[in-house]
PDB file of N, CA, C, O and CB in Angstrom:
ATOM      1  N   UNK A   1     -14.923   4.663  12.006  1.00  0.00           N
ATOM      2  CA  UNK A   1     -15.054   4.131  10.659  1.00  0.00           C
ATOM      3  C   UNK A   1     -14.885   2.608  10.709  1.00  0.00           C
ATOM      4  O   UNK A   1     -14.196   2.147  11.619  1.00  0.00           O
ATOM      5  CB  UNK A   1     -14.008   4.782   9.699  1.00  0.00           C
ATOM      6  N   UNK A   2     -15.521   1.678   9.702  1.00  0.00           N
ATOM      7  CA  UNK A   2     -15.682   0.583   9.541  1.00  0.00           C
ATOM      8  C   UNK A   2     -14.337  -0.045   9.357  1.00  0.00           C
ATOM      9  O   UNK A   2     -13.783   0.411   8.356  1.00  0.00           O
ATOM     10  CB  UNK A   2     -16.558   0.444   8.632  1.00  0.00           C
ATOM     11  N   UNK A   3     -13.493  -1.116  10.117  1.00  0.00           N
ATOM     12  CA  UNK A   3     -12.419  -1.937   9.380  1.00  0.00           C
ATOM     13  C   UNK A   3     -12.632  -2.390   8.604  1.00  0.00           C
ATOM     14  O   UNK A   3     -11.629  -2.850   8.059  1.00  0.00           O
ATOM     15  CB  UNK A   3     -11.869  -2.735   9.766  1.00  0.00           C
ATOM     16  N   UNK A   4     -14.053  -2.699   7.821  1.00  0.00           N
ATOM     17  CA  UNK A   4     -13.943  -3.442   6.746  1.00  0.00           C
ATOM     18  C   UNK A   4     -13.351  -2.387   5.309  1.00  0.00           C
ATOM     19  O   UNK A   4     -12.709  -2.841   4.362  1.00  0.00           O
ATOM     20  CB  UNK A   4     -15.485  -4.157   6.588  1.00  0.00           C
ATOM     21  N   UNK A   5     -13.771  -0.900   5.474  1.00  0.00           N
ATOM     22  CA  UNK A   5     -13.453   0.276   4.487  1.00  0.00           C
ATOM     23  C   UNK A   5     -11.874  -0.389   4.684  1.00  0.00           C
ATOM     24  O   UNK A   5     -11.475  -1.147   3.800  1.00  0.00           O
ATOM     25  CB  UNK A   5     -13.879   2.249   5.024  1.00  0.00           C
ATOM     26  N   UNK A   6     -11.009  -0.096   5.833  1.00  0.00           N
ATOM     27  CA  UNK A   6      -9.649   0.032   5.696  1.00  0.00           C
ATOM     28  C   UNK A   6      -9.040  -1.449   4.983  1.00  0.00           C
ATOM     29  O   UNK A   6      -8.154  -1.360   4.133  1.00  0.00           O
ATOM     30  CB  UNK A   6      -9.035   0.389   7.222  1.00  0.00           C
ATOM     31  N   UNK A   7      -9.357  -2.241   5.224  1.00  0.00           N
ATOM     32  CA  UNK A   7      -9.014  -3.691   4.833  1.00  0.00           C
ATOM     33  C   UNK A   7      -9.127  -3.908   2.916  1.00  0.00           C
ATOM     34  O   UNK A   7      -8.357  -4.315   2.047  1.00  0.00           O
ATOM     35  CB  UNK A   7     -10.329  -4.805   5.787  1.00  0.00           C
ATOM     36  N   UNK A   8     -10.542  -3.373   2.954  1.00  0.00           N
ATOM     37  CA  UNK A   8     -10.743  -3.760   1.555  1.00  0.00           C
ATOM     38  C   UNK A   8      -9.797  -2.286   0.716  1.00  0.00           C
ATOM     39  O   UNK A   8      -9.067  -2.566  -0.235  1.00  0.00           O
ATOM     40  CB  UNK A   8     -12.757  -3.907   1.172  1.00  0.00           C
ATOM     41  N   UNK A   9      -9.884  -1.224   1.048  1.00  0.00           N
ATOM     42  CA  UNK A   9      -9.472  -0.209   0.247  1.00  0.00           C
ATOM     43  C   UNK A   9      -8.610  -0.458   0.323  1.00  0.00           C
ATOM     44  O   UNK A   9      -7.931   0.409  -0.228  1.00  0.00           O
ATOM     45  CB  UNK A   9      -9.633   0.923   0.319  1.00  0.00           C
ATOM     46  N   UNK A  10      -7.796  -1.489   0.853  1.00  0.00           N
ATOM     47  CA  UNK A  10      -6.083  -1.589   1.273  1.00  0.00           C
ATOM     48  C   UNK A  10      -6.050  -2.428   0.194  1.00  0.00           C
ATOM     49  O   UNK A  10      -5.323  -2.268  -0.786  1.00  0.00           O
ATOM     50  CB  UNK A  10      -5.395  -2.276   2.930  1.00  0.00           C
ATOM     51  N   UNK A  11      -6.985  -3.500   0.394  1.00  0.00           N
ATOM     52  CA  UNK A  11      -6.409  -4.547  -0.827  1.00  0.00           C
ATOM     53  C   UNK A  11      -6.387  -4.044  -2.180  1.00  0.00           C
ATOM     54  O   UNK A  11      -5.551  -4.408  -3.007  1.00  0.00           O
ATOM     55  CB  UNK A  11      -7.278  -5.853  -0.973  1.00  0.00           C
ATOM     56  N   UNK A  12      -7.428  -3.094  -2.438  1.00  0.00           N
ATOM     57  CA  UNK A  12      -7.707  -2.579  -3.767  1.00  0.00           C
ATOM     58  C   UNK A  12      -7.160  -1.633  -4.885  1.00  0.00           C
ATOM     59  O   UNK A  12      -7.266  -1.570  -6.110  1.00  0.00           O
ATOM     60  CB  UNK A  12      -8.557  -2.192  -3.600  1.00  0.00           C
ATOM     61  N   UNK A  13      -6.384  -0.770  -3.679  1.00  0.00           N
ATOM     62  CA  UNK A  13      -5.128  -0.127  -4.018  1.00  0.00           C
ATOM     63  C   UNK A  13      -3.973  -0.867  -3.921  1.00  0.00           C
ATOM     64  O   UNK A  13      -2.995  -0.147  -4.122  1.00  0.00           O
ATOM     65  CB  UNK A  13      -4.930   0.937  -3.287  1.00  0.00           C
ATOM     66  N   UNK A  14      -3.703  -1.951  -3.709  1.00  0.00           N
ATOM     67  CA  UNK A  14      -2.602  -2.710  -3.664  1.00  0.00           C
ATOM     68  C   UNK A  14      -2.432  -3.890  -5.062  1.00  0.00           C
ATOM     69  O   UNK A  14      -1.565  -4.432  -5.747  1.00  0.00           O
ATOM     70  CB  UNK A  14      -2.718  -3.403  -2.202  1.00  0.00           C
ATOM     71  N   UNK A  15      -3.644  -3.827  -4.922  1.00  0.00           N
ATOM     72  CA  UNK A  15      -4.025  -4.419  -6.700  1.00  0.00           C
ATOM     73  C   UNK A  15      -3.492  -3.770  -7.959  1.00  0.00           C
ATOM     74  O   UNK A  15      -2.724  -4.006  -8.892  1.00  0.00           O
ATOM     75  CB  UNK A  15      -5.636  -4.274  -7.070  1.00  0.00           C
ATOM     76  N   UNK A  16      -4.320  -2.806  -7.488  1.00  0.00           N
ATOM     77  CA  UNK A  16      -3.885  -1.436  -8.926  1.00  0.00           C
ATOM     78  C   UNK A  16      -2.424  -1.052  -9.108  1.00  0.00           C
ATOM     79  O   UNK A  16      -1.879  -0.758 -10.172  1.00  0.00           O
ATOM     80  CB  UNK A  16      -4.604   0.312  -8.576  1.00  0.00           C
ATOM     81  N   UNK A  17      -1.619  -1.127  -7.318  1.00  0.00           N
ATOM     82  CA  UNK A  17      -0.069  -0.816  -7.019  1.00  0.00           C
ATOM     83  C   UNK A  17       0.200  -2.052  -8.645  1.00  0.00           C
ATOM     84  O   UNK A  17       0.124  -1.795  -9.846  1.00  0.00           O
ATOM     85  CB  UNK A  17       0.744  -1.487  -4.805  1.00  0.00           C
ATOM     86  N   UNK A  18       0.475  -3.188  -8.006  1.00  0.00           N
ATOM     87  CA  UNK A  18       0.911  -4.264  -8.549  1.00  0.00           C
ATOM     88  C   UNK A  18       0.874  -4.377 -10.354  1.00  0.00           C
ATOM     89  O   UNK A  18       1.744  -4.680 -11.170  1.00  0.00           O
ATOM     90  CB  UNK A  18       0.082  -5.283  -7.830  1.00  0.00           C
ATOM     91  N   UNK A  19      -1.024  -3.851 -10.535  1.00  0.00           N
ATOM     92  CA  UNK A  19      -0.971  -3.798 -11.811  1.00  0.00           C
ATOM     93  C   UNK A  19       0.222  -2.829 -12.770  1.00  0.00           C
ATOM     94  O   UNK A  19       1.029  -3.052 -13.673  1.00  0.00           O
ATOM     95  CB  UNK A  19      -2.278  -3.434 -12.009  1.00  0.00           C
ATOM     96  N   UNK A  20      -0.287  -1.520 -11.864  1.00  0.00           N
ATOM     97  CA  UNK A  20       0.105  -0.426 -12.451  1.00  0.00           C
ATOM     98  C   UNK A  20       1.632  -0.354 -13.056  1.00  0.00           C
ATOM     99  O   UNK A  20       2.147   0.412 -13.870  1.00  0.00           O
ATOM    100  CB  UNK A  20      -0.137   0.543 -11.500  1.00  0.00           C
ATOM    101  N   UNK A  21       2.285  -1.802 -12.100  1.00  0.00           N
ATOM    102  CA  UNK A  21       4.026  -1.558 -12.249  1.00  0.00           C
ATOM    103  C   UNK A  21       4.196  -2.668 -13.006  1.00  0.00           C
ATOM    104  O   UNK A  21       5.401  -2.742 -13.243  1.00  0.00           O
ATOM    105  CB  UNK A  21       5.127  -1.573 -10.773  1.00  0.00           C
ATOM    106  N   UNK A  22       3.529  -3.705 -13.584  1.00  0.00           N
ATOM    107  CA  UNK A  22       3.658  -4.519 -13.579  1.00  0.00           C
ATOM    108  C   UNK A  22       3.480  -4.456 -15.143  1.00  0.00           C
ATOM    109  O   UNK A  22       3.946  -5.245 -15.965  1.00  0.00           O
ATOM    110  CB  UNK A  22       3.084  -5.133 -12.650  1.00  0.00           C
ATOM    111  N   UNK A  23       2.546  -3.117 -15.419  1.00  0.00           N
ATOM    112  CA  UNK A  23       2.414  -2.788 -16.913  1.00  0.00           C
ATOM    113  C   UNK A  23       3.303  -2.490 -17.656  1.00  0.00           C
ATOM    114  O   UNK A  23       3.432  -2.663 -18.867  1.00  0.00           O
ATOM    115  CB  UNK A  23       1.741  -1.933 -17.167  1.00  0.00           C
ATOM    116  N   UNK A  24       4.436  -1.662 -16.326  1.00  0.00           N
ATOM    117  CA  UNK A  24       5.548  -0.830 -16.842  1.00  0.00           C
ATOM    118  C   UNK A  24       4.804   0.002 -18.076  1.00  0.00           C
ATOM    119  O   UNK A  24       4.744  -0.496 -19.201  1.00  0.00           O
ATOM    120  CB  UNK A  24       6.930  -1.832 -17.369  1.00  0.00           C
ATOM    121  N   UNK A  25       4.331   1.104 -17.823  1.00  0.00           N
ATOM    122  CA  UNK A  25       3.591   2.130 -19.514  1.00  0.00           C
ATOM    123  C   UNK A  25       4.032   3.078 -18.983  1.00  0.00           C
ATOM    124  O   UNK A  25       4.024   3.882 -19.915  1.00  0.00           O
ATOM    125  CB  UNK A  25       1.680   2.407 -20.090  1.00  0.00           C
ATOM    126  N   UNK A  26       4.494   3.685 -17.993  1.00  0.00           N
ATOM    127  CA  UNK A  26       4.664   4.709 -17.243  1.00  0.00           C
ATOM    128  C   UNK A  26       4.652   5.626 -15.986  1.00  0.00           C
ATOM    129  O   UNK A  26       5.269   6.630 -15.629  1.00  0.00           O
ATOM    130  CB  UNK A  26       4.417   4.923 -17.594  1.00  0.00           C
ATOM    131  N   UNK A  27       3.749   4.892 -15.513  1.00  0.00           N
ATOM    132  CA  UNK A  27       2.578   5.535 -14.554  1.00  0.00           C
ATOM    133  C   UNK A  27       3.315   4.327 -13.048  1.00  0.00           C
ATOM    134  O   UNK A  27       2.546   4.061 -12.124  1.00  0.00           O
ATOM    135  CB  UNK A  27       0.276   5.114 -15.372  1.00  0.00           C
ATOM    136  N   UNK A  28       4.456   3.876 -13.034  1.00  0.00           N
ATOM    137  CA  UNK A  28       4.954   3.025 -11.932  1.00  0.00           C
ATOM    138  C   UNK A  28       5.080   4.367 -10.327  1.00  0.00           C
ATOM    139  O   UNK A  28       5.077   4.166  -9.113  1.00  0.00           O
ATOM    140  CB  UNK A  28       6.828   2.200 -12.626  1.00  0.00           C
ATOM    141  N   UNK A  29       5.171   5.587 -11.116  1.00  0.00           N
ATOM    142  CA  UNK A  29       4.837   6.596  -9.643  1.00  0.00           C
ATOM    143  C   UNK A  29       3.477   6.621  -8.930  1.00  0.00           C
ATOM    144  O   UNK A  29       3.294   6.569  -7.714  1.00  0.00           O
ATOM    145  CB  UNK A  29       4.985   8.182  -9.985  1.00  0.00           C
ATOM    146  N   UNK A  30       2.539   6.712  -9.920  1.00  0.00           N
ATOM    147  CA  UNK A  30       1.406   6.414  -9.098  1.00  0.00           C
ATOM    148  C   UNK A  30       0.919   5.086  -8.662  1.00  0.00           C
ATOM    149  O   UNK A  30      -0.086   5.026  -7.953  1.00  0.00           O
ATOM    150  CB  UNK A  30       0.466   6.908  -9.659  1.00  0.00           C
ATOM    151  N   UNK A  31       1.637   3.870  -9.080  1.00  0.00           N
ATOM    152  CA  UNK A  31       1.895   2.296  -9.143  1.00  0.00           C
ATOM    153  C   UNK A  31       2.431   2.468  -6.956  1.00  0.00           C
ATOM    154  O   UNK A  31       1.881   2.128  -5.909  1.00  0.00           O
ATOM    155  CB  UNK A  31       3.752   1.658 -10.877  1.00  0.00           C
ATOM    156  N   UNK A  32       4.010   3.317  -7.406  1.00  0.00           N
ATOM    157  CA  UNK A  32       4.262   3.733  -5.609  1.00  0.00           C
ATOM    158  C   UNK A  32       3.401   4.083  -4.851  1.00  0.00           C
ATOM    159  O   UNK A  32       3.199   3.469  -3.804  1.00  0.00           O
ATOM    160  CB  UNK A  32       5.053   4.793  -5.259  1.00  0.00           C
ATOM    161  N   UNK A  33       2.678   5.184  -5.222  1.00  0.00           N
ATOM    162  CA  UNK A  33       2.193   6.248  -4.588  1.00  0.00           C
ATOM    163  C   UNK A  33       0.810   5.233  -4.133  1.00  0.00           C
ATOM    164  O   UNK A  33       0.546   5.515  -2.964  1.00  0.00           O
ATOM    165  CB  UNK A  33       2.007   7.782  -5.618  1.00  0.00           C
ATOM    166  N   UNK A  34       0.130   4.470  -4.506  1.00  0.00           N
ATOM    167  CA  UNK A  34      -1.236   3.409  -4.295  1.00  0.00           C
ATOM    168  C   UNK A  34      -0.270   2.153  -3.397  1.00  0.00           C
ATOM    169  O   UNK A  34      -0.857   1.403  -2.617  1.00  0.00           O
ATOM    170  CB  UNK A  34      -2.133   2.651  -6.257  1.00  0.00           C
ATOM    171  N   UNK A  35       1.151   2.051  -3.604  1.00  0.00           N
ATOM    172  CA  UNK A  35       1.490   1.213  -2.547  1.00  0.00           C
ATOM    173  C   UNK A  35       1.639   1.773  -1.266  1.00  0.00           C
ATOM    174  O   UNK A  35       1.316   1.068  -0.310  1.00  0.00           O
ATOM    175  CB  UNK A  35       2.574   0.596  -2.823  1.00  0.00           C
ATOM    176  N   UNK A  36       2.149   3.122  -1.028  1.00  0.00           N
ATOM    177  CA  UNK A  36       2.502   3.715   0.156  1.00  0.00           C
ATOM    178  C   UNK A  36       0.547   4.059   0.636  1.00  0.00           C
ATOM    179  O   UNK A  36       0.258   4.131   1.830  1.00  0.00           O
ATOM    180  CB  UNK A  36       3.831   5.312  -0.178  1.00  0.00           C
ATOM    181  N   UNK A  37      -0.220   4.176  -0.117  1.00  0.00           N
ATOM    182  CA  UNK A  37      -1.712   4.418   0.948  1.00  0.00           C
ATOM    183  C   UNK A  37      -2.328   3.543   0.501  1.00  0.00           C
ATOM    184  O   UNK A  37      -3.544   3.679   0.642  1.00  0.00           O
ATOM    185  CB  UNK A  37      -2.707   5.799   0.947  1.00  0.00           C
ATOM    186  N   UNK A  38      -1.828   2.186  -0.273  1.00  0.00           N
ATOM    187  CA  UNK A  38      -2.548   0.383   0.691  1.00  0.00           C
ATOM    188  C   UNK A  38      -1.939   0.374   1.928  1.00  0.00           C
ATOM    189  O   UNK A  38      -2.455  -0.073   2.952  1.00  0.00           O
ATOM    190  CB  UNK A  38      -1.992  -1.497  -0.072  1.00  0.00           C
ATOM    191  N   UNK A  39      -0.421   1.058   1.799  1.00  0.00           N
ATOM    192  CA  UNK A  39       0.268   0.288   3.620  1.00  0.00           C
ATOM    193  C   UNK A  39      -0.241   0.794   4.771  1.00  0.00           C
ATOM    194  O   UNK A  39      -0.253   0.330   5.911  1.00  0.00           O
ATOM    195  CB  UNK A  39       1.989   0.578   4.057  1.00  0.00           C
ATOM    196  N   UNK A  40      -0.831   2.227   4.135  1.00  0.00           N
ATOM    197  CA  UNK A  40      -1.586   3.157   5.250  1.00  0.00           C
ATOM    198  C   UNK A  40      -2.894   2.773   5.743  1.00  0.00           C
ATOM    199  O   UNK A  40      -3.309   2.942   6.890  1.00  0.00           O
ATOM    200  CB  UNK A  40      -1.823   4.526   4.740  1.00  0.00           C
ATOM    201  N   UNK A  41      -3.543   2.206   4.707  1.00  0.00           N
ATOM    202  CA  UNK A  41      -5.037   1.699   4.858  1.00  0.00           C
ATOM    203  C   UNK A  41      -4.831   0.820   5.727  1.00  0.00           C
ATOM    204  O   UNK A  41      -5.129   0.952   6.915  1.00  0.00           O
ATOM    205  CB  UNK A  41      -5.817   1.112   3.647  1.00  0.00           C
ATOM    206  N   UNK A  42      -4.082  -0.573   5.020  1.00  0.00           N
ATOM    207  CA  UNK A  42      -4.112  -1.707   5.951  1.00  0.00           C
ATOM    208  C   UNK A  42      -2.781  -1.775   7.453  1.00  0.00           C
ATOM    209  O   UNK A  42      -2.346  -2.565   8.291  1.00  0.00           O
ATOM    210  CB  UNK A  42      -3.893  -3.064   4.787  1.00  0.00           C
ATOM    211  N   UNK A  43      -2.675  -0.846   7.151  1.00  0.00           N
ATOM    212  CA  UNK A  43      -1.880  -0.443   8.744  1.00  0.00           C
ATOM    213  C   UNK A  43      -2.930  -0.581   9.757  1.00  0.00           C
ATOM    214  O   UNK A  43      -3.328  -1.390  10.595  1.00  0.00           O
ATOM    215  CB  UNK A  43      -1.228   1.306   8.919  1.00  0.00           C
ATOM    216  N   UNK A  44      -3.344   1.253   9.023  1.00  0.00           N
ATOM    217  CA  UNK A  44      -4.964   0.981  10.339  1.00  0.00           C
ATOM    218  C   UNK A  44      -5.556   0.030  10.394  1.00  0.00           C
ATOM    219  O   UNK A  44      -6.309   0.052  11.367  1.00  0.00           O
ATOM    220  CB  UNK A  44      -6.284   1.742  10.254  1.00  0.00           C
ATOM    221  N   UNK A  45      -5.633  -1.037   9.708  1.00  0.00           N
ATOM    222  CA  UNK A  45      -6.928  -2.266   9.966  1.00  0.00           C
ATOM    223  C   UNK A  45      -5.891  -3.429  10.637  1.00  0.00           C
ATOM    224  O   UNK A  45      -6.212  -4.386  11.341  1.00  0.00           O
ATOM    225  CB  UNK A  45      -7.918  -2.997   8.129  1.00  0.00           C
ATOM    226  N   UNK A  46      -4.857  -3.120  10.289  1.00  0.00           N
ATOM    227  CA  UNK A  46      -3.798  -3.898  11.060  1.00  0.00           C
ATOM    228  C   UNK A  46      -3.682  -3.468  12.799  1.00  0.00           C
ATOM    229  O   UNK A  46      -3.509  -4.355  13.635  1.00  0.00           O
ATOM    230  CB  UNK A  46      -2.277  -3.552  10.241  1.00  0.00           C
ATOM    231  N   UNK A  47      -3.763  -2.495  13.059  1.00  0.00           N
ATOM    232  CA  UNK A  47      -3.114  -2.202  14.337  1.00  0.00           C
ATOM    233  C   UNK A  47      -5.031  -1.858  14.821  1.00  0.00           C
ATOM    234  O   UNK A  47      -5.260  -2.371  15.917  1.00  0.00           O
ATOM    235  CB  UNK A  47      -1.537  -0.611  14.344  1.00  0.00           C
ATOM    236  N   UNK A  48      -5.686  -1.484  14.506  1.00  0.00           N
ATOM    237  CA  UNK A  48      -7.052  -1.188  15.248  1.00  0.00           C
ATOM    238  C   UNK A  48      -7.321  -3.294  15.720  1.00  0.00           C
ATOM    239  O   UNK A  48      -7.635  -3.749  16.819  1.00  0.00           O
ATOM    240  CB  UNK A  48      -8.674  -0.139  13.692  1.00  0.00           C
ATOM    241  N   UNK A  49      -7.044  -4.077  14.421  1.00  0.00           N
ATOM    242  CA  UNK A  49      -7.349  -5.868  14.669  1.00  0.00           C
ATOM    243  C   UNK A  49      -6.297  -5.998  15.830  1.00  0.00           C
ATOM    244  O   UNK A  49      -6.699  -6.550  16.854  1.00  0.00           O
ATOM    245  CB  UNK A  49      -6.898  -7.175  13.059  1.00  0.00           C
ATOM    246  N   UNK A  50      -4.836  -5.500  15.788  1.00  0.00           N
ATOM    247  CA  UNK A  50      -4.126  -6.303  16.786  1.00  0.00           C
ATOM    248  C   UNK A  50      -3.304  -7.300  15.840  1.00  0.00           C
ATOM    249  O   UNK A  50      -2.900  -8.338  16.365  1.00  0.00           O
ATOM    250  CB  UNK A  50      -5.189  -7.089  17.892  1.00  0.00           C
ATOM    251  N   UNK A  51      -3.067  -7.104  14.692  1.00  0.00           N
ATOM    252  CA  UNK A  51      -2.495  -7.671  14.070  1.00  0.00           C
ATOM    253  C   UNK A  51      -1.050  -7.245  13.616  1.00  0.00           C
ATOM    254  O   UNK A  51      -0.714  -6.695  12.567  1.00  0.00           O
ATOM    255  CB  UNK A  51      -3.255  -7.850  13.343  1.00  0.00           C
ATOM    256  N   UNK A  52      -0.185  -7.697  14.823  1.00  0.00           N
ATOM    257  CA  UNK A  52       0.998  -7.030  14.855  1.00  0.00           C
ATOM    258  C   UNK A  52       2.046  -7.540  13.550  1.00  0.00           C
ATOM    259  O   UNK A  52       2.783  -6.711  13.017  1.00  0.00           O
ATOM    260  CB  UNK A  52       1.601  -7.295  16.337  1.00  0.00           C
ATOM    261  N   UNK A  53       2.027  -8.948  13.114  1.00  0.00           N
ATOM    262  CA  UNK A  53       2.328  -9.262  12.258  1.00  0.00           C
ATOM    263  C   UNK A  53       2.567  -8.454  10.659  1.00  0.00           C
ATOM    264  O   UNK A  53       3.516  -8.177   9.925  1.00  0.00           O
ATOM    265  CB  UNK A  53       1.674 -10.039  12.451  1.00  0.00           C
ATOM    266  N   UNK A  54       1.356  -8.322  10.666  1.00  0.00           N
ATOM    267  CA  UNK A  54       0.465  -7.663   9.280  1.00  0.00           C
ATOM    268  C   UNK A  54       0.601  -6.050   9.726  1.00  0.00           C
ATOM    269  O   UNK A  54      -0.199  -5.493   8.974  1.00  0.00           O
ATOM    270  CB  UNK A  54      -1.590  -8.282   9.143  1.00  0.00           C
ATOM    271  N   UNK A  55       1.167  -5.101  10.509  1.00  0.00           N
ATOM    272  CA  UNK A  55       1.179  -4.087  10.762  1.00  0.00           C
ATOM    273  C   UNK A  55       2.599  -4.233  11.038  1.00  0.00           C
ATOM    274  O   UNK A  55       2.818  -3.041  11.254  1.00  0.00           O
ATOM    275  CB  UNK A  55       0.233  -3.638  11.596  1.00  0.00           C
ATOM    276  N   UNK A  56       3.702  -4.778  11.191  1.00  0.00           N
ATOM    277  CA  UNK A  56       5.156  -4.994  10.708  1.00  0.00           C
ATOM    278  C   UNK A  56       5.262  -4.811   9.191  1.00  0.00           C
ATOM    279  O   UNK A  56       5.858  -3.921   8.584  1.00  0.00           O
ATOM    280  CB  UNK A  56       5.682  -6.469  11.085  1.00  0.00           C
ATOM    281  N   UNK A  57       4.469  -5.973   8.648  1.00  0.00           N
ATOM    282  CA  UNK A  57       4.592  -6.007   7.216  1.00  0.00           C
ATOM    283  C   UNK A  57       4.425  -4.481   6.389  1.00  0.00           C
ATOM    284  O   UNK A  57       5.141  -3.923   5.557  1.00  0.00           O
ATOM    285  CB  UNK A  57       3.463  -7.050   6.744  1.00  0.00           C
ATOM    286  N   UNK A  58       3.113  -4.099   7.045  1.00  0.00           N
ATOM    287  CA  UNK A  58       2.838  -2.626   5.765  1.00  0.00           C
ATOM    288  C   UNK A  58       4.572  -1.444   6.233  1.00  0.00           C
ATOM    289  O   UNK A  58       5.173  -0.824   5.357  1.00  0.00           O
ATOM    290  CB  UNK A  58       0.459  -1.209   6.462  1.00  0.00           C
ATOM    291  N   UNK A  59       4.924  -1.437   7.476  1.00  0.00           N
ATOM    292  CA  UNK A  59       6.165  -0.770   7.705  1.00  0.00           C
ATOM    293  C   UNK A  59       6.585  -0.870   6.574  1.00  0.00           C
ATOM    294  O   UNK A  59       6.510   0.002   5.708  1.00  0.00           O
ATOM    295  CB  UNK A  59       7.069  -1.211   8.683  1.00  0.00           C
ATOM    296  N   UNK A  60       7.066  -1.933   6.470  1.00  0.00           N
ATOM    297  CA  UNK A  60       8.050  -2.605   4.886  1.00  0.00           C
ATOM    298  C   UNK A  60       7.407  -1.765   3.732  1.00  0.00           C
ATOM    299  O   UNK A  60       7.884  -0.858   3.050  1.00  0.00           O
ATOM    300  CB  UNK A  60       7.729  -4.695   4.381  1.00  0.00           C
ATOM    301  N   UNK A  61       6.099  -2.389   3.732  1.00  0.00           N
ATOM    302  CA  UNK A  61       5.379  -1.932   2.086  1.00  0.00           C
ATOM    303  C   UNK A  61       5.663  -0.473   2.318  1.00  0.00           C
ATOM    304  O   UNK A  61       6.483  -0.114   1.473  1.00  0.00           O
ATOM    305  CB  UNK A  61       3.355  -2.286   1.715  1.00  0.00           C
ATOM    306  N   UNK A  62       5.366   0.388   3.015  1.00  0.00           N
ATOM    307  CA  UNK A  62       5.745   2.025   2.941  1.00  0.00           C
ATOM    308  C   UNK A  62       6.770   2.443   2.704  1.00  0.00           C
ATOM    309  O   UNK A  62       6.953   3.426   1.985  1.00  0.00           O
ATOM    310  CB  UNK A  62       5.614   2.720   3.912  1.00  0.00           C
ATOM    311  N   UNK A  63       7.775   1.692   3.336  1.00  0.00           N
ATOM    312  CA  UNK A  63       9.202   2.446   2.972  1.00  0.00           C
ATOM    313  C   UNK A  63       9.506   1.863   1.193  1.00  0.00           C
ATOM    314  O   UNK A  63      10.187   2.362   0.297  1.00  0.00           O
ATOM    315  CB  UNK A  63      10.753   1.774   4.345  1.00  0.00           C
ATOM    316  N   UNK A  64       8.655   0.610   1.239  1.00  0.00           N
ATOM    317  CA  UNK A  64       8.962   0.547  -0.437  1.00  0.00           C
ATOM    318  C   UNK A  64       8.099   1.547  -1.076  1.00  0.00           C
ATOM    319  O   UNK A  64       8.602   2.235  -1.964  1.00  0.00           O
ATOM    320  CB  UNK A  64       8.603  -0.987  -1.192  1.00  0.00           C
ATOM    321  N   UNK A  65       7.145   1.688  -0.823  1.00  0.00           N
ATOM    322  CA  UNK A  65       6.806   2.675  -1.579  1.00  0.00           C
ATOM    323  C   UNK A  65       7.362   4.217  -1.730  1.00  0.00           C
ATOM    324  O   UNK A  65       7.774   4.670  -2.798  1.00  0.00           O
ATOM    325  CB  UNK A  65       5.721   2.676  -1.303  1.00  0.00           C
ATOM    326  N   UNK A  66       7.326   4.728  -0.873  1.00  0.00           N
ATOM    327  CA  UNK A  66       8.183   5.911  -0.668  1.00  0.00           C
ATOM    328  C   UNK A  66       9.739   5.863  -1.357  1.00  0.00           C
ATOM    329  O   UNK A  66      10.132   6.858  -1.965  1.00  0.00           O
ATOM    330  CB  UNK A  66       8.298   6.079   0.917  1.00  0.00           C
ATOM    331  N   UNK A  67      10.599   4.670  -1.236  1.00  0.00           N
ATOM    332  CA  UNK A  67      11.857   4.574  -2.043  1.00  0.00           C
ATOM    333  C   UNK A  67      11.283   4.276  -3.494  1.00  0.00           C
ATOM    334  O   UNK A  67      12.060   4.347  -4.445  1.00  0.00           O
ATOM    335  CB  UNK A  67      12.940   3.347  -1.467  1.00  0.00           C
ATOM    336  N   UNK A  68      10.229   4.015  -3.655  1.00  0.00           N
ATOM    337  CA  UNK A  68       9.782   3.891  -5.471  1.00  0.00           C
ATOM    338  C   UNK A  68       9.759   5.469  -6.073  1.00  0.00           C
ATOM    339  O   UNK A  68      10.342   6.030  -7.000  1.00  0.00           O
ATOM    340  CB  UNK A  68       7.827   3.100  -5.764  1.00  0.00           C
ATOM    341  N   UNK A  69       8.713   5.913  -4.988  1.00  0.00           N
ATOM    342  CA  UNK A  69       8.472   7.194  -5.243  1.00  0.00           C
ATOM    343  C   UNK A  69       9.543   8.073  -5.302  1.00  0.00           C
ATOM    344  O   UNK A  69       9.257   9.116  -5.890  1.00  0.00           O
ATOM    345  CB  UNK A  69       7.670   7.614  -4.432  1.00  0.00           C
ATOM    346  N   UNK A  70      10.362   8.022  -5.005  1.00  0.00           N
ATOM    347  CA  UNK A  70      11.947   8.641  -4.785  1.00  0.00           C
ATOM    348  C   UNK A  70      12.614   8.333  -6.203  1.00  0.00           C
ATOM    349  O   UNK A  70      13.014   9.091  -7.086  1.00  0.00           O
ATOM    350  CB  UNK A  70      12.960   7.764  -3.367  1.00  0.00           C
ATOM    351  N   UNK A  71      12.580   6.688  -6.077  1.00  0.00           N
ATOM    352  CA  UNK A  71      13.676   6.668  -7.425  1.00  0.00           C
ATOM    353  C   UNK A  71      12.662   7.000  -9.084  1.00  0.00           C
ATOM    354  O   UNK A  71      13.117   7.449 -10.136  1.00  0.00           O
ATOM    355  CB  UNK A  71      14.566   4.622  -7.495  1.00  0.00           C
ATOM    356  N   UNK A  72      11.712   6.728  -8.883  1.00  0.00           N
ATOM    357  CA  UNK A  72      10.888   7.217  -9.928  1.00  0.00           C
ATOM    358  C   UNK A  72      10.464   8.743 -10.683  1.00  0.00           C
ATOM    359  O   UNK A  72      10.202   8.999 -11.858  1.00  0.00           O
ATOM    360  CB  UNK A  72       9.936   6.775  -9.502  1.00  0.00           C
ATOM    361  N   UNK A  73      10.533   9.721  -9.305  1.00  0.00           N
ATOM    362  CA  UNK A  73      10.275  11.204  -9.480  1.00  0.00           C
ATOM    363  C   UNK A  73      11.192  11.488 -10.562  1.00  0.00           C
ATOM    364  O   UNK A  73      11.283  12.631 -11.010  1.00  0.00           O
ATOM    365  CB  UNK A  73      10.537  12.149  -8.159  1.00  0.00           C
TER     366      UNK A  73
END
């Protein structure tokens, strides 16, 4: 599959993450749930590039997401 799918679907769900919580209306679980599979997307486009940096970072973004998803349920 194309890195460009994983890169951009990463950013795009990470958009919507941001919006979605940022609205505070309700919906901040599925706000988590679009942060924990941007970190997944751009993981893979992180670690297939070699971009160890940016594939440290999504670590982070997942466990935040997953602790959102936790305190939110």
């Amino acid at each position: 599959m194309n890195n460009k799918i994983f890169e951009w679907a990463g950013v795009t769900t990470a958009i919507l993450y941001s919006l979605f919580v940022a609205l505070n209306i309700g919906i901040e679980f599925i706000g988590f749930s679009l942060l924990l599979l941007s970190a997944i997307l751009i993981g893979i486009w992180a670690y297939r590039g070699k971009h160890k940096g940016i594939l440290l970072l999504q670590f982070f973004y997942a466990s935040a997401g997953v602790i959102g998803m936790i305190r939110w349920f």
